[in-house]
MILOKE-722624 format. One line per field, with one value per residue (C-alpha): residue in three letters; x, y, z. Coordinates in steps of 0.5 Angstrom, whole numbers, plus 500, padded with zeros to 3 digits. Example, Ala and Ser with C-alpha at 12.3 -4.5 7.8 and 13.67 -1.06 7.14 Angstrom:
MILOKE-722624
type c(ala / ser)
x c(525 / 527)
y c(491 / 498)
z c(516 / 514)
END
This chain:
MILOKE-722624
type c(unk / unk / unk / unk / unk / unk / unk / unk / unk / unk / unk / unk / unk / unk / unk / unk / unk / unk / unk / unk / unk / unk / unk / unk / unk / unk / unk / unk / unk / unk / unk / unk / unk / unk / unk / unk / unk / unk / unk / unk / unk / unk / unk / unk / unk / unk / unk / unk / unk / unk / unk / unk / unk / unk / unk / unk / unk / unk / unk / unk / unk / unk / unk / unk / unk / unk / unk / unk / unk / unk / unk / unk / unk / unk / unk / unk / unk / unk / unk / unk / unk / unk / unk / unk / unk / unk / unk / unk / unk / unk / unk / unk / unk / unk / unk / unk / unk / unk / unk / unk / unk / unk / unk / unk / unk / unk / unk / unk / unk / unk / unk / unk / unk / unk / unk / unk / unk / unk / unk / unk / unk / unk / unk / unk / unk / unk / unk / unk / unk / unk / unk / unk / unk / unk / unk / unk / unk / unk / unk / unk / unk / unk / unk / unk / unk / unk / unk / unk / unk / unk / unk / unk / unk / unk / unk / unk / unk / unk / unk / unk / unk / unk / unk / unk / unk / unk / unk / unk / unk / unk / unk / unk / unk / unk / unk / unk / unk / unk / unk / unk / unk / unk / unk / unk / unk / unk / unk / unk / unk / unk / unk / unk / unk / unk / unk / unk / unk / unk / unk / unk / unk / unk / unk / unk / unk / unk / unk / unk / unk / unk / unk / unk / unk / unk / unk / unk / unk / unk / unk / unk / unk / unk / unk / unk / unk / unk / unk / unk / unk / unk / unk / unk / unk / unk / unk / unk / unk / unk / unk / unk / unk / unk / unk / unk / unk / unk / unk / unk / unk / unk / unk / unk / unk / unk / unk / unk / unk / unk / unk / unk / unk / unk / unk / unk / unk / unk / unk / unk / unk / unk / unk / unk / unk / unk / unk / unk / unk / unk / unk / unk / unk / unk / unk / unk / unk / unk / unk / unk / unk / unk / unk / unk / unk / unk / unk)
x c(152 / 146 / 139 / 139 / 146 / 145 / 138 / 143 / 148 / 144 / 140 / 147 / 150 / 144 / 144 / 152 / 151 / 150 / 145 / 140 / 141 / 140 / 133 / 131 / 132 / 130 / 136 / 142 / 148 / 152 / 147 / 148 / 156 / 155 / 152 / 156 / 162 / 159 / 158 / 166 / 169 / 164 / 167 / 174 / 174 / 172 / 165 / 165 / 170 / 169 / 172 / 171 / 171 / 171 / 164 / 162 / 163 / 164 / 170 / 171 / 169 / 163 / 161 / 161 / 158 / 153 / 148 / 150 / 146 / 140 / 139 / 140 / 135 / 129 / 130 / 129 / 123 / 120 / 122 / 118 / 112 / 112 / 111 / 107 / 102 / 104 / 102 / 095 / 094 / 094 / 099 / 101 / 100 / 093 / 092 / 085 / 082 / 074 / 069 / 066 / 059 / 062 / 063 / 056 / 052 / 058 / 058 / 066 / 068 / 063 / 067 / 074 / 072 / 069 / 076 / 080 / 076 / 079 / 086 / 088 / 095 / 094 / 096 / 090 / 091 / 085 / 085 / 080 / 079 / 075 / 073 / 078 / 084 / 083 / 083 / 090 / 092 / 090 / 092 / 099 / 099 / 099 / 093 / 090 / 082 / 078 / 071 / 068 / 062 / 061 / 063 / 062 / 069 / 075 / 083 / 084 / 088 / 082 / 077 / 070 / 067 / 058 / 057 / 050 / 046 / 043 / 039 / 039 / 035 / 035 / 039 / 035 / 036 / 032 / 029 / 026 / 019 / 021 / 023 / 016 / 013 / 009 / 011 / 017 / 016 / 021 / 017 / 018 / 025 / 025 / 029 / 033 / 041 / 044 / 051 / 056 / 062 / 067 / 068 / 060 / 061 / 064 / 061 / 055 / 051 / 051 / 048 / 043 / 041 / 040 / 036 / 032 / 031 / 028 / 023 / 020 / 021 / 028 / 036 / 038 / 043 / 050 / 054 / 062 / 063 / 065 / 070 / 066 / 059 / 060 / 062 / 056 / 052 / 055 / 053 / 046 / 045 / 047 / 042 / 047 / 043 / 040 / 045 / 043 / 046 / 047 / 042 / 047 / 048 / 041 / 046 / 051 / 044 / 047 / 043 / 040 / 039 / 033 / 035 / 028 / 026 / 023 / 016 / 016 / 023 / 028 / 036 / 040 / 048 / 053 / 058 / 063 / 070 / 076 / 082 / 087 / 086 / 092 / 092 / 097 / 097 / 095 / 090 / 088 / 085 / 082 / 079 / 076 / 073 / 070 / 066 / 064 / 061 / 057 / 055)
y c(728 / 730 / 730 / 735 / 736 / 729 / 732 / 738 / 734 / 729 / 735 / 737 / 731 / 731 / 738 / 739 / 746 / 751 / 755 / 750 / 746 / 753 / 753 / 747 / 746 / 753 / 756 / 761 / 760 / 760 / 756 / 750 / 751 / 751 / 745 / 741 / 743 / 741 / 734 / 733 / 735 / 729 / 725 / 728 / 728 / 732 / 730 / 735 / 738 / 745 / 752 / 758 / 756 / 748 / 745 / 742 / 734 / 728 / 726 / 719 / 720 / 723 / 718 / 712 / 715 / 717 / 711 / 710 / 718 / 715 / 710 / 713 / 719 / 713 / 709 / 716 / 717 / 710 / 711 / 718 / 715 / 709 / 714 / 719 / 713 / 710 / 716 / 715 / 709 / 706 / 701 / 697 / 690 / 689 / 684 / 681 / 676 / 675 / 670 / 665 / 669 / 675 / 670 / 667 / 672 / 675 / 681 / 681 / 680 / 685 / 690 / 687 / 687 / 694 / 696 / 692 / 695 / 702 / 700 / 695 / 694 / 693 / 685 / 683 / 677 / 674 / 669 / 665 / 667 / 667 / 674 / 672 / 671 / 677 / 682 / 679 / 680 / 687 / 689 / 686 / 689 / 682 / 684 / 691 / 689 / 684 / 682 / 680 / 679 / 684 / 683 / 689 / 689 / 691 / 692 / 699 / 698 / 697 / 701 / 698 / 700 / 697 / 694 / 691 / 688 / 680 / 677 / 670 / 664 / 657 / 652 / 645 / 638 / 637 / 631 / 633 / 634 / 642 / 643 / 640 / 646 / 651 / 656 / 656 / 660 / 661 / 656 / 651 / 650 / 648 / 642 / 643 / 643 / 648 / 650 / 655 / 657 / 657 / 666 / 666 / 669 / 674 / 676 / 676 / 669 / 667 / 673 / 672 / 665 / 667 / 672 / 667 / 662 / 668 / 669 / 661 / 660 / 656 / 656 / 654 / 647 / 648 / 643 / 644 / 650 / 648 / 652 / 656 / 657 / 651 / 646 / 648 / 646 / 640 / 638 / 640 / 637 / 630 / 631 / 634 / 640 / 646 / 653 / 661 / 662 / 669 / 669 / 669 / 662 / 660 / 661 / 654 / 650 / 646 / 638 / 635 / 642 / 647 / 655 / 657 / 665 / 664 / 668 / 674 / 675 / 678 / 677 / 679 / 681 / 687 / 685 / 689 / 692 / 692 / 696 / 699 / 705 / 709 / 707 / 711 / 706 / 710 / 703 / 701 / 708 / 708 / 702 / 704 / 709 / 706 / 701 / 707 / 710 / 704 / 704)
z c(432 / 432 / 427 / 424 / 423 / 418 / 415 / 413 / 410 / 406 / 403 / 401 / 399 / 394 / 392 / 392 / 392 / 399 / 396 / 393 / 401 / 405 / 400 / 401 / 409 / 409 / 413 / 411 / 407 / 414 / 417 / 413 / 414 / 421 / 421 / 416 / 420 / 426 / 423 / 420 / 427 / 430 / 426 / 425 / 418 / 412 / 408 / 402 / 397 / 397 / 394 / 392 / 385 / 385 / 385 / 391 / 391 / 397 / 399 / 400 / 408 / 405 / 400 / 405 / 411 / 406 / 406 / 414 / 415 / 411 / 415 / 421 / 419 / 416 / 423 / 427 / 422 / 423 / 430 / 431 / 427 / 432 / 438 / 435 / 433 / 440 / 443 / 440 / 442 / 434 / 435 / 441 / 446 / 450 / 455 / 456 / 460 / 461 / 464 / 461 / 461 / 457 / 452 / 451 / 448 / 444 / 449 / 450 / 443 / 440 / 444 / 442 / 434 / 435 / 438 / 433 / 427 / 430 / 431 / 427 / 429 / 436 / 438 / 442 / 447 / 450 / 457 / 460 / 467 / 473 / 475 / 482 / 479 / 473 / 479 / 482 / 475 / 474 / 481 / 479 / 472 / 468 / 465 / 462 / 461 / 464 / 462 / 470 / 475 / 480 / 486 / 493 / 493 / 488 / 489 / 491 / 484 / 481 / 477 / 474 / 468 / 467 / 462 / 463 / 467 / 465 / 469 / 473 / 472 / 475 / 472 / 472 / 470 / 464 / 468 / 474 / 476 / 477 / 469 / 468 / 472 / 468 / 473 / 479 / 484 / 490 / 495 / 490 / 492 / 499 / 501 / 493 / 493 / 490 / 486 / 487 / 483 / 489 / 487 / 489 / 495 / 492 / 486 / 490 / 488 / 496 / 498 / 491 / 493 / 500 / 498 / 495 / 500 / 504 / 499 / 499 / 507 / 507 / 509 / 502 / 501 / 498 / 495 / 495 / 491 / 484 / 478 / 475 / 471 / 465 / 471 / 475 / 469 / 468 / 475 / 474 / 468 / 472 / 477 / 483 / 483 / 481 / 479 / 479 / 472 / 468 / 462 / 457 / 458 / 453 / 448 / 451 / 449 / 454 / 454 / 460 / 462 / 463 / 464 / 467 / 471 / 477 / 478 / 484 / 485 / 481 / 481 / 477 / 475 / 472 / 468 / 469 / 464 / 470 / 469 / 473 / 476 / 474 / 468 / 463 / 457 / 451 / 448 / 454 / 455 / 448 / 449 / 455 / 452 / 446 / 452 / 456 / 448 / 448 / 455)
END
């Protein structure tokens, strides 16, 4: 069977009559009983009662396949609208992962409201995650977007969008002699320990606190590295040491903590929209493009 075919019997079968069903589908005469025929030697059956004189009718077989054309012809219908809007990108799934310094200043969720406002349909998953993993995630296919740290190196699979720039600051216990200091310079940190999320060394924040320690005339320190951001707050604010952190963070007013610029020097980190290289996906590449809009 095919849809026309059930198109043209449904207008027929309303209209009982060859003439006003050829108008309406805007075919011949012959055209509407080609294709009526067509159907009824599918289904092995006659659908209408017709003659020369006789008004057209159903038949019994007519009658009940009825209902079944119409909800046939509607799921086509609803089927097309769905892949028509698909195709747009209006409707469909997005996963979405992100570090926690994108949520900090609302950088990410203001992306994805903005996003949601435009496509409303579309569901909207967001992960936690470290910028290391997010690229595996991509890579594999797991996840569409990711909201990450900058690093020198991205899977050949990966493809990065700037978003901004934020500058870093020292993260220091709130008790400490340094915090009361009315200016930091680099020298001042000579003989300080530091803390790194273990994804530092690629993300570039080794390579920023060893340019620091040539700056103020020393090999910086480094403890064990730690999970992430929160937890190398955490252990700054129990005196362990002293972190570089992206400025957003003055938003966390985390206690036992002072976030304080360092004079003479600037560091500073891009975050990055990830996204696969070859993507096809109609949302994910409307929202690509809003990012790059904004940018």
């Amino acid at each position: 069977m095919e849809l026309r075919e059930l198109h043209c019997f449904e207008v027929l079968a309303e209209e009982l009559h060859f003439a006003r069903a050829a108008e309406r589908l805007g075919l011949a005469q012959s055209g509407v009983s080609r294709l009526i025929a067509g159907l009824e030697t599918d289904l092995g059956g006659k659908l209408f009662n017709r003659g020369k004189r006789s008004q057209v009718s159903l038949t019994t077989t007519g009658a009940l396949f009825l209902p079944e054309a119409r909800a046939i012809l509607r799921q086509a219908e609803r089927g097309e609208s769905l892949g028509k809007r698909a195709a747009r990108g209006e409707v469909g799934r997005l996963e979405i992962g992100f570090v926690a310094s994108a949520a900090w200043d609302g950088t990410a969720s203001a992306l994805v409201r903005r996003y949601h406002e435009t496509a409303p349909e579309v569901e909207i998953h967001l992960r936690e995650m470290e910028t290391p993993r997010q690229l595996e995630e991509i890579a594999a296919g797991r996840l569409d977007l990711g909201f990450l740290r900058a690093r020198a190196d991205y899977p050949v699979e990966v493809r990065v969008t700037p978003l901004k720039r934020d500058a870093l600051l020292l993260a220091l216990p709130a008790h400490s002699h340094l915090a009361r200091s009315p200016a930091l310079t680099p020298d001042m940190l000579k003989g300080q320990k530091f803390i790194l999320p273990h994804f530092g060394e690629e993300a570039g924040f080794l390579a920023r606190l060893q340019t620091l320690g040539q700056a103020g005339g020393f090999v910086p320190e480094f403890l064990t590295p730690v999970r992430d951001f929160i937890t190398v707050l955490t252990a700054v604010g129990a005196g362990l040491g002293l972190g570089l952190i992206p400025e957003p963070a003055k938003s966390l007013g985390l206690p036992g903590v002072v976030l304080r610029q360092i004079d003479g020097i600037t560091l500073d980190s891009s975050l990055m929209l990830a996204s696969r290289r070859a993507e096809t996906s109609p949302v994910v590449r409307q929202f690509l493009a809003l990012a790059r809009a904004k940018g």
